[in-house]
C-alpha positions in Angstrom: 0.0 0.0 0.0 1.8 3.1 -1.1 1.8 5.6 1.5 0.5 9.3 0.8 3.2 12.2 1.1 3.5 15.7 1.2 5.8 17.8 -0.6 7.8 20.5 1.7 8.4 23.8 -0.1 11.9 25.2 -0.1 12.5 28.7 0.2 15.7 30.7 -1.0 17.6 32.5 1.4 16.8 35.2 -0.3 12.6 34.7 -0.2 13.2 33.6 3.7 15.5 37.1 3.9 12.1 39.1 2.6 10.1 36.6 4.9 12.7 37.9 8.0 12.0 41.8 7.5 8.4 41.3 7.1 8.0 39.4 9.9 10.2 41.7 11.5 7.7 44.8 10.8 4.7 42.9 12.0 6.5 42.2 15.4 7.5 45.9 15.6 4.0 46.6 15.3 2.9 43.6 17.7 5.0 44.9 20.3 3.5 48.3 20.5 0.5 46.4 21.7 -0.1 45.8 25.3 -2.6 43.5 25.7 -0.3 40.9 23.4 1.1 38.1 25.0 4.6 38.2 26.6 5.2 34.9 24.3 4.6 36.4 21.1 6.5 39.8 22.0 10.0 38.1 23.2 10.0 36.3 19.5 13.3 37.6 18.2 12.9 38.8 14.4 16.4 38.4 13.2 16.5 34.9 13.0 14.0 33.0 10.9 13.7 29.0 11.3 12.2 26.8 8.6 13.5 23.1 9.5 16.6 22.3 10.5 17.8 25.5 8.7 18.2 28.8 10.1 18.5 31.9 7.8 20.1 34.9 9.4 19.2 38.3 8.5 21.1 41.2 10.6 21.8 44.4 8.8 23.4 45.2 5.5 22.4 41.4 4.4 19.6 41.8 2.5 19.8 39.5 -0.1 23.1 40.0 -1.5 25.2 39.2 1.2 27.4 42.4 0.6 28.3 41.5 -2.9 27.6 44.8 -4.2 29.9 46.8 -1.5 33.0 44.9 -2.4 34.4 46.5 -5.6 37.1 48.8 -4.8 37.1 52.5 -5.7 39.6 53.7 -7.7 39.6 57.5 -8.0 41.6 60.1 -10.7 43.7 62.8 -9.2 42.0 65.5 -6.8 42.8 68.1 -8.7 41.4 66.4 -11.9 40.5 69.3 -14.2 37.0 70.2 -13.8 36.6 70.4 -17.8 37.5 67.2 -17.9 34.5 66.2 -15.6 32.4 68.7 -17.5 32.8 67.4 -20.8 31.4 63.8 -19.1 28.7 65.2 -18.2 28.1 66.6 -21.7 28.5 63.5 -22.9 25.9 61.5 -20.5 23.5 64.7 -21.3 23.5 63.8 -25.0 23.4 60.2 -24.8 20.2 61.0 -22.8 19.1 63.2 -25.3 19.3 60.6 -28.2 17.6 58.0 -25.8 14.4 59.8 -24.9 14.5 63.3 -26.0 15.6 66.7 -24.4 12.7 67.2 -22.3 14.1 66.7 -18.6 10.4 66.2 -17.3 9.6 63.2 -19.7 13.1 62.0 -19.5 14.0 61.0 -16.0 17.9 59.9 -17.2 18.1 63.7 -18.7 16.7 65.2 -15.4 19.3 63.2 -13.1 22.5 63.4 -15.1 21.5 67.7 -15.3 21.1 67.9 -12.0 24.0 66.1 -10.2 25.9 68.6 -13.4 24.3 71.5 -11.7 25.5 70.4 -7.9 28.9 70.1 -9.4 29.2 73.4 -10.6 28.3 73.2 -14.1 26.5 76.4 -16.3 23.6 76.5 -17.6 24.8 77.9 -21.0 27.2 74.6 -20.8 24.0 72.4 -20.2 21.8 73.6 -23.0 24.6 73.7 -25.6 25.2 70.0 -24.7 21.4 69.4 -24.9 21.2 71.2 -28.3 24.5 69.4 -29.8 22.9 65.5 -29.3 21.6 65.4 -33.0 25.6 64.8 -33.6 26.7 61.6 -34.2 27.2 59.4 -31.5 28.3 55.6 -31.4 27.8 53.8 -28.2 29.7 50.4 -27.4 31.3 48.8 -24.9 35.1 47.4 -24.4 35.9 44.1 -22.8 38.9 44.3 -21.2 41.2 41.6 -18.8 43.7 43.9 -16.6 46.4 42.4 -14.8 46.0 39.6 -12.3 42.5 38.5 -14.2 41.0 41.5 -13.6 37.4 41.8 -15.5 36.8 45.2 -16.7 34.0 46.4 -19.1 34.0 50.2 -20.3 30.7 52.0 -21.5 32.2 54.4 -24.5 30.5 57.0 -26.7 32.8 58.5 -29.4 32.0 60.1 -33.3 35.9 58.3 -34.2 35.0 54.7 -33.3 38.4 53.6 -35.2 40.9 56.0 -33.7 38.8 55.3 -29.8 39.3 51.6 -30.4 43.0 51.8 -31.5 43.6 54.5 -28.4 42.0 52.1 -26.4 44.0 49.0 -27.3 47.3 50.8 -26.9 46.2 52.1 -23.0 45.9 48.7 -22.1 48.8 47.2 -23.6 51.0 50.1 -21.9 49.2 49.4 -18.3 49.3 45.0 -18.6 45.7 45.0 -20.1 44.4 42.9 -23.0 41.7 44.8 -25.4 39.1 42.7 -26.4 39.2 39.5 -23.7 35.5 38.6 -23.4 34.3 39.5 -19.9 30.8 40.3 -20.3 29.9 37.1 -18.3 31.4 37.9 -14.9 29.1 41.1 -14.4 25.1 41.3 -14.0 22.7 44.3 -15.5 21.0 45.9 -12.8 19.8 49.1 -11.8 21.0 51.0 -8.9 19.4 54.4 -7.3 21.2 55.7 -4.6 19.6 57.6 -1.8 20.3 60.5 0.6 18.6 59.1 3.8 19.6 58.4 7.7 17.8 55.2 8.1 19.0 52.4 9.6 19.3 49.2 8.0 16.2 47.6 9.1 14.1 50.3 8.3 16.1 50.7 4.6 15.0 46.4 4.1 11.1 47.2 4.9 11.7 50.1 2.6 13.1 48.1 -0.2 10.1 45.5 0.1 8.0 47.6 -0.2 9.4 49.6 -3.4 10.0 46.2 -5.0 13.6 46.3 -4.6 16.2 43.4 -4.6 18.9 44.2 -2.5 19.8 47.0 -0.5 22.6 48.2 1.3 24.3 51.3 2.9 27.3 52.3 0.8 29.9 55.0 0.3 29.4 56.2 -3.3 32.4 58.2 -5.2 31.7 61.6 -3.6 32.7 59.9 -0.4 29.0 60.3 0.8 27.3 57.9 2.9 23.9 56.8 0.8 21.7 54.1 1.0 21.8 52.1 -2.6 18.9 49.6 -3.9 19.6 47.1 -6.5 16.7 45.9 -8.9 15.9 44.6 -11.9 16.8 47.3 -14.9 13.0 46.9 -16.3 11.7 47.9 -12.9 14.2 50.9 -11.9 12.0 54.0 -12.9 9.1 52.2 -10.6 11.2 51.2 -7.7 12.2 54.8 -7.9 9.2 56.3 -7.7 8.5 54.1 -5.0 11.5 55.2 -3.3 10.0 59.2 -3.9 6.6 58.2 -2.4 8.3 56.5 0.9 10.2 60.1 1.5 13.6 58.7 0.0 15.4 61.3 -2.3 17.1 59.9 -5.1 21.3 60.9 -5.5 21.6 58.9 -8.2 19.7 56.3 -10.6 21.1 54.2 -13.4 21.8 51.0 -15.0 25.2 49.4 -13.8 27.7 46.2 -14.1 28.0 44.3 -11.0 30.4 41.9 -10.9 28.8 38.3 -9.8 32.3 38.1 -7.9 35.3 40.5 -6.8 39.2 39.6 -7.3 41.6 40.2 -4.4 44.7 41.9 -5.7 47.4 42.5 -3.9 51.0 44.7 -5.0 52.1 45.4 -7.7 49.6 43.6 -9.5 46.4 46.0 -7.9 48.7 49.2 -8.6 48.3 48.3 -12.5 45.3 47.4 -12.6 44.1 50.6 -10.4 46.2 52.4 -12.9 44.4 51.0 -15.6 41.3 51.5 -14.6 42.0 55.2 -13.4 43.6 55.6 -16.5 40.7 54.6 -18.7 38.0 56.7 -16.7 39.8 59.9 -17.1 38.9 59.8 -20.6 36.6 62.3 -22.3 34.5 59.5 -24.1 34.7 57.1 -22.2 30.7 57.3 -19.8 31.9 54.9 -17.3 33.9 51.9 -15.8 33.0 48.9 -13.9 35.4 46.5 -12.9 36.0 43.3 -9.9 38.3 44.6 -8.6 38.0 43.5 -4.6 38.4 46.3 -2.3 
């Protein structure tokens, strides 16, 4: 006689993460009530048992276990030339332009690339002209590149000389222990980022990202050396989770689509100097948007 069974379901550590903070916010809300049990208000919310399992949640572990916060910054000189950071921006302006027209209102990439320019000190005259030059022509790609010691580095360029960028390109890297054209696409995942100015506190910043729809979340220094809280979720879903993020008080820094590397290399020496180099080297160029590389900080 065959005996009947029932199937179990398995959870993730990352569904039993989301499980954790919402349970978490129901307790928090339980234990403002007086008449509730002293059984059901010592249950501790950071630790959530299904089984024989037990899936930890403290703060800054989310879902992604910290993945995100391990790449190492690699900043230019402090006295980089301000035209030099200028003529980024124009650049990021009319790529914007070309995706979705020059109407900051119905172009949310527009209105955030203008208005971190504007914090930084950049004119207005400097920001129209850029605006009203995008009909140029523009060529988008991107460069794989493998820098010393393994390193995985992919490059986000816009250039009207795609022939004479490429050969720069290949030269810089053979002159700082780089090969041009090494496919590394695979070691690095398309997601969208926002970065927020905000002082809460990590279990707060989980509830918040469950609630916008968010994947991950964690609190981060970003490359102004500001403390900010940064969700990561799924491109198709960043101008939502953003919006989101506005209607839960949360002011956006920054939003975009980014490279994050599935895993970081440790470099040590000689070895991390070049490949710092490299990669320092390659974003002080004037058509070159933007870097990411693995490199473990």
């Amino acid at each position: 006689m065959a005996l009947a069974t029932k199937t179990i379901p398995v959870f993730s550590g990352r569904q039993m993460c989301y499980v954790a903070a919402m349970w978490r916010s129901v307790l928090q809300q339980a234990q403002a009530c007086t008449g509730l049990p002293a059984k059901f208000r010592d249950v501790s919310p950071n630790v959530t048992s299904y089984g024989s399992r037990n899936i930890h949640c403290s703060p800054g572990q989310f879902a992604g276990h910290n993945k995100w916060s391990k790449v190492r910054h690699i900043k230019g000189p402090k006295d980089q030339a301000k035209s030099m950071l200028f003529a980024k921006y124009a650049l990021q302006i009319r790529v914007a332009v070309k995706e979705d027209g020059p109407n900051p209102d119905l172009n949310s990439k527009l209105d955030s690339i203008i208005s971190i320019a504007k914090d930084k000190g950049m004119t207005k005259a400097s920001i129209e002209h850029a605006v009203k030059t995008a009909d140029k022509p523009l060529v988008s790609s991107q460069a794989d590149i493998q820098g010393p010691g393994g390193a995985c580095i992919l490059v986000d360029v816009v250039t009207d000389a795609s022939k004479q960028t490429r050969d720069q390109l290949r030269k810089l890297c053979k002159t700082h222990g780089g090969v041009y054209g090494s496919k590394v696409r695979h070691a690095f995942e398309r997601k969208g980022v926002i970065r927020v100015i905000s002082d809460l506190d990590m279990d707060r910043a989980e509830e918040v990202a469950i609630e916008a729809g968010a994947e991950d979340v964690e609190q981060v220094v970003d490359e102004d050396d500001m403390e900010v809280i940064q969700f990561i979720c799924d491109p198709a879903d960043l101008q939502n989770v953003q919006e989101k993020l506005a209607e839960l008080q949360c002011e956006t820094k920054s939003s975009s689509v980014e490279y994050i590397p599935t895993q970081t290399l440790p470099l040590t020496g000689d070895l991390l100097e070049q490949a710092s180099t490299l990669v320092r080297e390659l974003s002080n160029r004037d058509d070159v948007l933007k870097v990411y590389h693995n490199i473990e900080a």
